[in-house]
N, C-alpha and C positions, 0 to 999 in steps of 0.2 A: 562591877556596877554598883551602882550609890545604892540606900537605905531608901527604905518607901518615907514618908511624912506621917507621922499622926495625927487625928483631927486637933491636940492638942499644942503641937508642935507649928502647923500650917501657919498659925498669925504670923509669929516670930517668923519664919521660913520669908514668908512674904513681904514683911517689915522690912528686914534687911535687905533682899531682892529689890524693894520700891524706892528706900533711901540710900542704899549705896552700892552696888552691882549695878543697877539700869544705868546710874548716875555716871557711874568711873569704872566700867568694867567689860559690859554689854558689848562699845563698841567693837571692839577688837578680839576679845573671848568669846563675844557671841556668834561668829562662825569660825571660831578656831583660832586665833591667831596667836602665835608661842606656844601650838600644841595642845592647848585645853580650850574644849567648844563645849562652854557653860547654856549653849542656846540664849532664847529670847522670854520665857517664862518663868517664876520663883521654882516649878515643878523641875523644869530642866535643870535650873543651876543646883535645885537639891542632889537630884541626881547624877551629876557630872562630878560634885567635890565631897561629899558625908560619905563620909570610911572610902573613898577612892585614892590608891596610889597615885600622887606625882611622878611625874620624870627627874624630878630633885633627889638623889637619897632614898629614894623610897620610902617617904614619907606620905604622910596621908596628907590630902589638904584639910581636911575639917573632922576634927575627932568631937562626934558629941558630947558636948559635956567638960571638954578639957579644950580651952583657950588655948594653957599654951602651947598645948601641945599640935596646933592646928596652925 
């Protein structure tokens, strides 16, 4: 399960959720689609991808803090 959001993290969380998840991403990952159901909120897709294993490798999809490694 993902990382909680901190009140200082939640803008950015949100930011990105509002200009590029809703925009390119929502439709099809927001009920699932290719396996990762990001939902319909910035809360849900925190939760869905921040220190969560892929089905890739075993990779994380969003390592805090480290771009590339995400």
């Amino acid at each position: 399960m993902g990382v909680c959001v901190d009140e200082a993290e939640a803008p950015r969380v949100r930011q990105v959720f509002d200009e590029v998840i809703s925009v390119r991403c929502v439709s099809c990952h927001g009920r699932g689609e290719g396996g990762l159901v990001m939902g319909f909120s910035s809360q849900s897709f925190h939760r869905a991808v921040v220190g969560v294993k892929s089905s890739c490798q075993d990779r994380v999809y969003v390592v805090p803090g480290d771009a590339e490694a995400s």
